[in-house]
C-alpha positions as CSV (number, residue, x, y, z in Angstrom):
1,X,11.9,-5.3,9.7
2,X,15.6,-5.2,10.5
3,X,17.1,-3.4,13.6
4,X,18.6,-0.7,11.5
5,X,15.3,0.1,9.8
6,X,14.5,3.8,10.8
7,X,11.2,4.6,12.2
8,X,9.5,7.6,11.3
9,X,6.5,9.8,12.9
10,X,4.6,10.2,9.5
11,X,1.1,10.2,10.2
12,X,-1.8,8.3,9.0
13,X,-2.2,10.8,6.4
14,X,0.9,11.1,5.1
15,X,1.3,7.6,4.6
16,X,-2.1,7.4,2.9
17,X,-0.9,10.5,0.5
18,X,2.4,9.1,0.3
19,X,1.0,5.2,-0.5
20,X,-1.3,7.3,-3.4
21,X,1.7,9.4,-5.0
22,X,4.1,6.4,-5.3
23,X,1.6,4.4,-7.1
24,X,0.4,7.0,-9.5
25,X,4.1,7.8,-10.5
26,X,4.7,3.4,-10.8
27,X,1.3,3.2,-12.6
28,X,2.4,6.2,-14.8
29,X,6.0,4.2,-15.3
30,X,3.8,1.5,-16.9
31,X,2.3,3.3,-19.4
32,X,-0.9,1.6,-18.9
33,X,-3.4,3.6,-16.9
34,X,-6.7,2.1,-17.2
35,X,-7.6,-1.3,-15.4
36,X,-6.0,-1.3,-12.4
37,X,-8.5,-2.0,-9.1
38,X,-7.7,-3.5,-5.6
39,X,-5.6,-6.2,-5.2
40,X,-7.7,-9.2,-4.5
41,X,-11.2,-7.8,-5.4
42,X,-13.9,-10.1,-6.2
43,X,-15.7,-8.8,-10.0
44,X,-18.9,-7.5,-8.0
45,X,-17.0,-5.6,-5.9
46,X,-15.2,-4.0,-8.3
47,X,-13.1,-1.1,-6.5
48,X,-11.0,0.8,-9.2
49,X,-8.0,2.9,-9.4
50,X,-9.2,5.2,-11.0
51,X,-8.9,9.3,-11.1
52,X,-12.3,9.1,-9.6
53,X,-11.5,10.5,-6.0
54,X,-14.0,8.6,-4.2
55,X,-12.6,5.2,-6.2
56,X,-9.3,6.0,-4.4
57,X,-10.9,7.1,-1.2
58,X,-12.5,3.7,-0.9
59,X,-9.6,1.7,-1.6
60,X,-7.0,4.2,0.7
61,X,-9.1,4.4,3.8
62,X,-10.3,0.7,3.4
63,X,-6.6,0.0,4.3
64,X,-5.5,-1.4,7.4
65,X,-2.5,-0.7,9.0
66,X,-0.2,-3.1,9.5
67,X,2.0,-3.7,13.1
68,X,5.7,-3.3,11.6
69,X,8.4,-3.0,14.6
70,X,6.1,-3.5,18.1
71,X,2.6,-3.0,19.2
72,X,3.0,1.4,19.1
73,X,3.8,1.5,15.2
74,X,2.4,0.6,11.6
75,X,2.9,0.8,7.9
76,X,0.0,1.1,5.0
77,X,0.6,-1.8,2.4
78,X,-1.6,-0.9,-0.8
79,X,-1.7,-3.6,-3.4
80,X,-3.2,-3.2,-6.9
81,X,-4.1,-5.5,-9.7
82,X,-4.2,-5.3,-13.6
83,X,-5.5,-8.0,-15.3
84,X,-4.6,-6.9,-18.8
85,X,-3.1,-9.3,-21.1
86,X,0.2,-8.4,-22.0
87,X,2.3,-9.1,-24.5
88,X,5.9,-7.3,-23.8
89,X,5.4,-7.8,-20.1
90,X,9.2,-7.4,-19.7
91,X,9.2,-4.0,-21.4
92,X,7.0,-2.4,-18.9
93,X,8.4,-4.1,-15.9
94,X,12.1,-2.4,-17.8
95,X,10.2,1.0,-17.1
96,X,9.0,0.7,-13.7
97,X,13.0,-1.0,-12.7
98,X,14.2,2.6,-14.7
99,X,11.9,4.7,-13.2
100,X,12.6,3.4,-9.6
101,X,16.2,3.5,-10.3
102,X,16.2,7.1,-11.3
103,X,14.2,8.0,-8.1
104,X,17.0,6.3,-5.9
105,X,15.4,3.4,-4.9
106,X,17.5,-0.6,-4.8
107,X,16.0,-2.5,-7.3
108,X,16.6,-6.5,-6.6
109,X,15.2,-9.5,-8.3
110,X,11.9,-11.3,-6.3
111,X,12.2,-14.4,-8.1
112,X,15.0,-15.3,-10.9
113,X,13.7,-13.7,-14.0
114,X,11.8,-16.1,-16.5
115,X,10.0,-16.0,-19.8
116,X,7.2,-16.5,-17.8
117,X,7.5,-14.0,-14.8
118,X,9.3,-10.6,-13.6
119,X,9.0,-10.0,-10.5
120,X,11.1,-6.7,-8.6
121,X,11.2,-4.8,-5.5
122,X,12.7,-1.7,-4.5
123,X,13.9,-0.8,-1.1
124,X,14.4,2.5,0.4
125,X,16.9,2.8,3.5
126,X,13.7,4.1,5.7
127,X,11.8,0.5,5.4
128,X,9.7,2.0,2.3
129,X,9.2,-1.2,-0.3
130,X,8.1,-1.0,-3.5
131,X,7.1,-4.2,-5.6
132,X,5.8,-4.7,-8.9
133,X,5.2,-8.3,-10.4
134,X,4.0,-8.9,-14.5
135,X,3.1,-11.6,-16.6
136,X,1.4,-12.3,-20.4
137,X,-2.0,-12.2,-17.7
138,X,-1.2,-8.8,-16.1
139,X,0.6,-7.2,-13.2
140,X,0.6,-6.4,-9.8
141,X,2.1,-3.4,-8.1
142,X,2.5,-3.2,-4.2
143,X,3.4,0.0,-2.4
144,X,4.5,-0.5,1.5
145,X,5.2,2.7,3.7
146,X,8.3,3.3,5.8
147,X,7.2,2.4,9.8
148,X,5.5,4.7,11.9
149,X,5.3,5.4,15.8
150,X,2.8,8.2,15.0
151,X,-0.3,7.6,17.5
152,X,-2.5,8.0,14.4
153,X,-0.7,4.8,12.2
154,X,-0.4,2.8,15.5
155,X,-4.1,3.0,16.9
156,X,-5.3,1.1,13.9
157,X,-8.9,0.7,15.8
158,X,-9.7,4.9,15.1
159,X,-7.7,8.4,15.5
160,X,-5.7,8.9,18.1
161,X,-7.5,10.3,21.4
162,X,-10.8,9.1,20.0
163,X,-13.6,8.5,22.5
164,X,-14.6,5.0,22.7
165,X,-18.0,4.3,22.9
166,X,-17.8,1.1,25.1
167,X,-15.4,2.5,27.9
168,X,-18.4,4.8,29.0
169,X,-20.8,1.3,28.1
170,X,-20.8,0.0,31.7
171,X,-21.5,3.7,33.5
172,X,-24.5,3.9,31.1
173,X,-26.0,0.4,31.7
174,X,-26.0,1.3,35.7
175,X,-27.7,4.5,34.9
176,X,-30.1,2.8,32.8
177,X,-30.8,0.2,35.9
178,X,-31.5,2.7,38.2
């Protein structure tokens, strides 16, 4: 996070809707639709992306935020995987650049692009990054929110103002010795 990076006071559930939009319209920009799940799911566990809104509920509120500029702010980093086999992976990962482009975004190179690897990110002036990465054995496409100060993104541990059971813990063991 650099010093000019802007924070914002988006809450919890704007970044989760915001996360969910951006990677519907990259998924969209692929053209491929079908087989994308969490990034780093194990096969039994199988959580999809799928238009199934309890798939996408599992995988959203699953996420953890993530400190981004001091202990009183976060950001929502979704990653998903594809494990198609591809065989114009450079064509699709020419959509998503054009798509991202025409939505404003910088588009830079990850890694030099190969014959055996494309791998972009786009930056917004806000902090917002955008990543997608393909190869001939599939893709992955990784969505990071701008930074937050909103109480609700920076108490990763439950809503803002929530009770917690274990302050009132010690009053109730003294009552339940006496």
């Amino acid at each position: 996070m650099t010093e000019s990076t802007r924070l914002s006071n988006d809450t919890l559930e704007d970044q989760r809707s915001w996360v969910t939009e951006q990677a519907d319209a990259a998924i969209s920009a692929t053209g491929i639709s079908e087989g994308w799940h969490e990034r780093g799911y194990l096969p039994e566990d199988d959580i999809s992306w799928s238009t199934v809104a309890t798939d996408r509920q599992r995988i959203i509120r699953g996420l953890v935020t993530a400190q981004c500029s001091g202990t009183n702010s976060g950001l929502l980093d979704l990653g998903l995987n594809n494990d198609i086999q591809l065989d114009s992976f450079a064509q699709i990962v020419d959509q998503v650049r054009d798509f991202w482009q025409g939505e404003g975004w910088t588009i830079t190179n990850v890694i030099p692009p190969n014959e055996e690897e494309l791998y972009i990110r786009a930056d917004r002036e806000d902090g917002a990054v955008l990543a997608f990465n393909a190869t001939a054995r599939g893709m992955l496409l990784e969505v990071a929110s701008s930074c937050s100060v909103n109480s609700t993104v920076a108490n990763r541990y439950g809503p803002a103002g929530a009770a917690n059971e274990f302050e009132e813990e010690p009053t109730t063991r003294e009552q339940a010795a006496e």
